[in-house]
C-alpha positions as CSV (number, residue, x, y, z in Angstrom):
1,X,-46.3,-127.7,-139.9
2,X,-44.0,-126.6,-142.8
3,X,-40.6,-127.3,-141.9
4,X,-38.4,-123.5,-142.5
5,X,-35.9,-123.9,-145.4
6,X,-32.8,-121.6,-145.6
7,X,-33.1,-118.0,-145.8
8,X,-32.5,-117.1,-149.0
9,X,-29.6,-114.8,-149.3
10,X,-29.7,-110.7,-150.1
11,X,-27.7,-109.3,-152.4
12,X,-24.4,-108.4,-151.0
13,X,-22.8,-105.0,-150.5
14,X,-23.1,-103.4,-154.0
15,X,-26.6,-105.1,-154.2
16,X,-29.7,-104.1,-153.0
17,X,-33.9,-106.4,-152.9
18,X,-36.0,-104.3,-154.0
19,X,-39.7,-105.0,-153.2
20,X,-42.6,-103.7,-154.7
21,X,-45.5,-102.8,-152.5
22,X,-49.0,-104.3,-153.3
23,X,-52.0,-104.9,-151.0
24,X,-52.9,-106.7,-154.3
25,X,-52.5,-110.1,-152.6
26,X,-53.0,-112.6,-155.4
27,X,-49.7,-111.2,-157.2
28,X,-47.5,-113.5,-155.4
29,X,-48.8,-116.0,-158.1
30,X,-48.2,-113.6,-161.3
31,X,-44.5,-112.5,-161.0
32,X,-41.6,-114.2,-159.7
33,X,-40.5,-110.2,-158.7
34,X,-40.3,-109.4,-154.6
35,X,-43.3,-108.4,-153.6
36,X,-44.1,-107.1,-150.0
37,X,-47.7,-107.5,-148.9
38,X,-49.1,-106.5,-145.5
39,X,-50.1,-109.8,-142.9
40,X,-54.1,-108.2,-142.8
41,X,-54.4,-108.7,-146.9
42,X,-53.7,-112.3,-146.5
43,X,-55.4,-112.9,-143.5
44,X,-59.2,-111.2,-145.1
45,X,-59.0,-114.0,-147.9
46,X,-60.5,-117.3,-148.2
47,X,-58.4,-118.7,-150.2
48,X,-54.3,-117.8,-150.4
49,X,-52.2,-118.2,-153.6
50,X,-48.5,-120.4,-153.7
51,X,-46.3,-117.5,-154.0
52,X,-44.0,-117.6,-157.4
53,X,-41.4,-115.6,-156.5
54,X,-39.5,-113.8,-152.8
55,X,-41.7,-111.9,-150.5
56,X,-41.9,-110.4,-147.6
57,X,-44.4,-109.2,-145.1
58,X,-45.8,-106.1,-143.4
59,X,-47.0,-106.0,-139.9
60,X,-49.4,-103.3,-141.1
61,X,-48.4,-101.4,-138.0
62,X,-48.8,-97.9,-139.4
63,X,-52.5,-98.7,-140.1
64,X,-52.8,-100.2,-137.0
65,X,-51.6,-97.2,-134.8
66,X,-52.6,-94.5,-137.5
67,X,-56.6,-95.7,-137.0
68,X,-56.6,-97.5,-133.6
69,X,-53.3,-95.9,-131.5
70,X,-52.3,-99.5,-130.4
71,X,-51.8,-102.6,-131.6
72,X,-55.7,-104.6,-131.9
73,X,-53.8,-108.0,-132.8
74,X,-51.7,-109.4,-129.8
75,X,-48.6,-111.8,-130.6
76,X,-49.9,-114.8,-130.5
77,X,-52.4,-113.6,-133.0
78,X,-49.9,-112.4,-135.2
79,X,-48.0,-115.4,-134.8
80,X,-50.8,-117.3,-136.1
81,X,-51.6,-115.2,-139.0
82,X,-47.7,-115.6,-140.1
83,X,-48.0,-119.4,-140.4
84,X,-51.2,-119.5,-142.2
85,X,-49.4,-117.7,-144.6
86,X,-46.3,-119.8,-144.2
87,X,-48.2,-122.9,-145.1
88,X,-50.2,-121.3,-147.8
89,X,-48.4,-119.1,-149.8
90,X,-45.1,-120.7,-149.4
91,X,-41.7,-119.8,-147.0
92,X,-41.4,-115.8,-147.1
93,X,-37.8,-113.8,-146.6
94,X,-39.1,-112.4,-143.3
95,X,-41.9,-110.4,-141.6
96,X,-42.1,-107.4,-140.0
97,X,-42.8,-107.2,-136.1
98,X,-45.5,-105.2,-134.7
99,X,-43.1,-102.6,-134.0
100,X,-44.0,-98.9,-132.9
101,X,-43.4,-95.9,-135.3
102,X,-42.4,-92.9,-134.4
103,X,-43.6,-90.3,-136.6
104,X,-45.2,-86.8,-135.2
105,X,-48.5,-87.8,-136.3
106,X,-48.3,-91.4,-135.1
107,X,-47.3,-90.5,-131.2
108,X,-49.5,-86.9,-131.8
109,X,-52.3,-87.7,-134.1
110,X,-53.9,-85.3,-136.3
111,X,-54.8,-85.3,-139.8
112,X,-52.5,-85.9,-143.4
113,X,-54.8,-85.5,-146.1
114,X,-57.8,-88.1,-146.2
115,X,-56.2,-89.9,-143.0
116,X,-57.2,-89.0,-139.5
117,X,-54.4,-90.2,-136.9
118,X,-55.7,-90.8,-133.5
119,X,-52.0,-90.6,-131.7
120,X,-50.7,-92.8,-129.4
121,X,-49.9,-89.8,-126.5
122,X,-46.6,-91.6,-126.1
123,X,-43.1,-90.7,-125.7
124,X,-40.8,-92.1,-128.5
125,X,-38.9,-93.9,-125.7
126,X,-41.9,-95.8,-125.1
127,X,-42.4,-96.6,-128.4
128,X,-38.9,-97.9,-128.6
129,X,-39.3,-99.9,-125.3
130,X,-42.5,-101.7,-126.8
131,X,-40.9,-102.3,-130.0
132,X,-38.6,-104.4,-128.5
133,X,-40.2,-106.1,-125.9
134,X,-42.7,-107.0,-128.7
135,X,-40.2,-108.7,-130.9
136,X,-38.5,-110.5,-127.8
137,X,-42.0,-111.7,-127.6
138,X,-42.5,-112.9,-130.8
139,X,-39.0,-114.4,-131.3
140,X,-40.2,-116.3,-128.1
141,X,-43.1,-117.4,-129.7
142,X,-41.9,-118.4,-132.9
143,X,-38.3,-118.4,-133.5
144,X,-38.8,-120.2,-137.2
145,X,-40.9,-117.6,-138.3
146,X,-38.1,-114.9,-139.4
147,X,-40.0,-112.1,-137.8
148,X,-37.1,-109.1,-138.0
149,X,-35.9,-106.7,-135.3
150,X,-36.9,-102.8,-136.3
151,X,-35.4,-99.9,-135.0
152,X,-37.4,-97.5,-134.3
153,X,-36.7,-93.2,-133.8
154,X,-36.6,-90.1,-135.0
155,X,-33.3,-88.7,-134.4
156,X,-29.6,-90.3,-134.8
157,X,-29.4,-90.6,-130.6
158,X,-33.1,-92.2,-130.6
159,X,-31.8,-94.8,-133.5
160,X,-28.6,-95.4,-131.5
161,X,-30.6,-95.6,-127.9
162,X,-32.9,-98.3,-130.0
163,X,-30.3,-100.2,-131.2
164,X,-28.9,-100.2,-127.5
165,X,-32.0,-101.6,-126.4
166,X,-31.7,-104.3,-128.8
167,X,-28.1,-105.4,-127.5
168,X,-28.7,-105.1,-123.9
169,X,-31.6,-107.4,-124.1
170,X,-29.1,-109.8,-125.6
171,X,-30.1,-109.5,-129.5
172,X,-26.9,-109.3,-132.0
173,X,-28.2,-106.6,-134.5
174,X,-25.0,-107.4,-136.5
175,X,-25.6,-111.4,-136.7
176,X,-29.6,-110.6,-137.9
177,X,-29.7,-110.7,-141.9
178,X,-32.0,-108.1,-141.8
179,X,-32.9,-105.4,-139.1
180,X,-35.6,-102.8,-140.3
181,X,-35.1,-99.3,-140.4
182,X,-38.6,-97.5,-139.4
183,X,-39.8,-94.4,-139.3
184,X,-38.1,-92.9,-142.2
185,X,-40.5,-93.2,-144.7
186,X,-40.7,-89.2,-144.7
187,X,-37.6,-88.5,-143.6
188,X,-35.7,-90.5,-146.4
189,X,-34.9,-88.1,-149.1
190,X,-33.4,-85.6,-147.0
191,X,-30.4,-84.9,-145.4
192,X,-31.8,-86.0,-142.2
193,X,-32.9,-88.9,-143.4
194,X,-29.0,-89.9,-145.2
195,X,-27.6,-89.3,-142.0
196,X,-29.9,-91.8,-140.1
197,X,-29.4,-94.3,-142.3
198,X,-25.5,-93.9,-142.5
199,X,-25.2,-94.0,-139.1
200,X,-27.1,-97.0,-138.6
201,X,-25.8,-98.6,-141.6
202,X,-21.7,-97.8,-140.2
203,X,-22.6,-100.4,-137.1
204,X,-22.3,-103.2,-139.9
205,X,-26.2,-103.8,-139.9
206,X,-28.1,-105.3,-142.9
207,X,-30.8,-102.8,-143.4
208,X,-34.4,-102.5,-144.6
209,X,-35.7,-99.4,-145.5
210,X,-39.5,-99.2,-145.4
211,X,-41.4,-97.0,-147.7
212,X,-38.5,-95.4,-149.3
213,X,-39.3,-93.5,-152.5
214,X,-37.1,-92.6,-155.5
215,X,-35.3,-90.1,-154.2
216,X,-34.5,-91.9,-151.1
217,X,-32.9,-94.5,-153.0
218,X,-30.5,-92.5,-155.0
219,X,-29.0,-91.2,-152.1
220,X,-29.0,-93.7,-149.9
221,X,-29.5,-97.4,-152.1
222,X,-26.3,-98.1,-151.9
223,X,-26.3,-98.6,-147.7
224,X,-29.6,-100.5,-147.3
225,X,-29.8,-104.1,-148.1
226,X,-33.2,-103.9,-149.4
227,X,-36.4,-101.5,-149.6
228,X,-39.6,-101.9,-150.3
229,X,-41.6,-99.0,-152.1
230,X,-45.6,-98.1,-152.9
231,X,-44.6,-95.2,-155.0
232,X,-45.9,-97.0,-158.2
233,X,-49.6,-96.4,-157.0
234,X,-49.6,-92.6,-156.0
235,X,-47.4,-92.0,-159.3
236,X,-49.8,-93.8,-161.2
237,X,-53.3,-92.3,-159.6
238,X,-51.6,-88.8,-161.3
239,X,-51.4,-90.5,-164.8
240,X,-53.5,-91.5,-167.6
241,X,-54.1,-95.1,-167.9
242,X,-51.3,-97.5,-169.7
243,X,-52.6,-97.3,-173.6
244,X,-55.3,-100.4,-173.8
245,X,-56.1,-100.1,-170.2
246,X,-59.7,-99.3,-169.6
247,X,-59.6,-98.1,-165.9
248,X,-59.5,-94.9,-164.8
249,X,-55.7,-95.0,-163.6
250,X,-53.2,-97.7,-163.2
251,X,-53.0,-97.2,-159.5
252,X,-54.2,-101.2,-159.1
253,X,-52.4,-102.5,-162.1
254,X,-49.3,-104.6,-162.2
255,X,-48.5,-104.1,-165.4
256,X,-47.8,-100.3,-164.7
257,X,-46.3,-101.4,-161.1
258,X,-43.5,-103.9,-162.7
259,X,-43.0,-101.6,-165.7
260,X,-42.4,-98.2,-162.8
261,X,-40.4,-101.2,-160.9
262,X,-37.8,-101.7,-163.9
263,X,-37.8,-97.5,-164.7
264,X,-36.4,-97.1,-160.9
265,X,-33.9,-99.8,-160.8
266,X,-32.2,-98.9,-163.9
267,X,-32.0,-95.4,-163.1
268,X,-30.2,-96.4,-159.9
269,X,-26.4,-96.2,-160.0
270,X,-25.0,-99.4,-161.5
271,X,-23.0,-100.0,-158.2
272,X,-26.3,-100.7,-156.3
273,X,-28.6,-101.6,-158.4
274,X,-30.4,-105.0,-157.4
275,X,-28.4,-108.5,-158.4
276,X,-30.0,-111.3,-159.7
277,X,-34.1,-111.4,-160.1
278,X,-34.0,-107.8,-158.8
279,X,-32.7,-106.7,-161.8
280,X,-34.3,-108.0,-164.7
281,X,-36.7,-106.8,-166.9
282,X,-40.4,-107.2,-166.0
C-alpha cells in the first residue's frame, strides 16, 4: 500500500483553501488548483487519473441520504473506496466521513425543485450520534486515511452538543487540522449561518465549510480554513456559453469553472483571500 506522506499544510489565519467542486473526475489531471470530487465519481471509473494538484473528497452523503435515507455504503466499503483512490490518483488533503446532515428536508424529506428527498424520520440528535460513531468507526479502520470529523446541527446548542460528543468520546476537535462544518450549505449567507460558524470557529477549530457560496464567503471567509463551492455550475447553466464554446452552457466546463474560481477569490477581502496556489490566476 502507499505509504501516507505529510499533510500538507492550510493556509494560516488570514488564509483560506479554496476548492472548486467538480464531479468532473478527470480534472485532477488538468489543473494543479484544489479540486474536491465526491468518493462515488472515482469509484464508477475504470480507469483513475494521478492528480496534479490538492484535493479533497466528498462522502457524497447528501446524495446518499437525499435518495436512499441512509447510508447504502458501510465503512469498510468506504474505506476501501478511499484507498483505491489513495493509490490511484495520488495522497489527497482529507476525506469527508459519511456523516449525517441535518437539513429539514434531509431528516423530513419532501421535494426542492427536480429532487425528491425521502427523509430519514430522525431526530437531529440521532443524526449527531451516528455522525460520530461513524467516524470513530472509520478512524478505527483506517487511521492513515485522513477521513475528517464533521459537526453536524442546525442550531448553535446542536453544533455545541456535537462538538461535545466529539470530546467525550475522546477526539481533540482542536488538535484535528481540519473538522468539517455541515449542514450550512443553506444557512451560510445569513445571519444564522455567521453566527454558527463564529461560534464554532471561537473554540480554536480549523474549519471546512461545505457548499458555501459567494456570499457566504464574504461574511464569513475570513473564520474557515477552507471551503469548497459548486456555485460555478448553477451560475453558469444561467449564462451563455464562454465565446468559442459550442455547448449549450458552460455548466461542465473548466474553463468557465477556474475563470468564476479567480473572479471569487479576488473579490474576497485581501486579508482572507487564499495564500499560495489558491490564489493565482487560472
Amino acid at each position: 500500500m502507499t505509504q501516507p506522506v505529510p499533510i500538507r499544510e492550510l493556509p494560516p489565519a488570514g488564509g483560506m483553501r479554496f476548492y472548486l467542486t467538480t464531479h468532473k473526475r478527470h480534472w485532477v489531471k488538468l489543473t494543479n488548483k484544489p479540486l474536491f470530487l465526491k468518493s462515488e465519481h472515482f469509484v464508477k471509473a475504470a480507469k483513475l487519473h494521478p492528480s496534479l494538484g490538492p484535493y479533497a473528497v466528498d462522502s457524497g452523503g447528501f446524495s446518499e441520504l437525499q435518495r436512499n435515507g441512509q447510508w447504502t455504503r458501510t465503512p469498510r466499503q468506504y474505506v476501501q473506496d478511499l484507498r483505491r483512490i489513495w493509490e490511484h490518483v495520488g495522497p489527497y488533503e482529507w476525506a469527508a466521513g459519511q456523516d449525517w446532515m441535518c437539513e429539514d428536508l434531509i431528516i423530513h424529506g419532501g421535494q426542492a425543485g427536480p429532487l425528491h428527498f425521502v427523509g430519514t424520520h430522525l431526530s437531529v440528535a440521532e443524526h449527531q450520534r451516528r455522525t460520530v460513531e461513524n467516524f470513530l468507526e472509520l478512524r478505527s479502520l483506517a487511521p492513515d486515511l485522513r477521513i475528517i470529523p464533521t459537526l453536524q446541527g442546525r442550531t448553535i446548542p446542536e453544533y455545541e452538543h456535537c462538538r461535545e460528543l466529539y470530546e467525550r468520546a475522546g477526539v481533540n476537535l482542536r488538535a484535528e487540522p481540519t473538522v468539517g462544518l455541515g449542514s450550512v450549505c443553506r444557512l451560510q449567507s445569513t445571519n444564522q449561518g455567521a453566527a454558527i460558524v463564529t461560534a464554532m470557529a471561537a473554540h480554536g477549530l480549523r474549519l471546512h465549510g461545505f457548499g458555501f457560496k459567494t456570499l457566504g464567503l464574504a461574511k464569513v471567509g475570513h473564520l474557515l480554513a477552507s471551503a469548497d463551492s459548486a456555485a460555478w455550475s448553477y451560475h453558469a447553466r444561467k449564462r451563455p456559453p464562454l465565446p468559442g464554446h459550442t455547448h449549450k452552457n458552460c455548466a461542465n466546463c473548466i474553463d468557465y469553472a477556474m475563470r468564476w474560481r479567480t473572479r471569487v477569490i479576488n473579490a474576497l477581502p485581501t486579508w482572507q483571500q487564499p495564500t499560495l496556489e489558491g490564489s493565482e490566476a487560472a
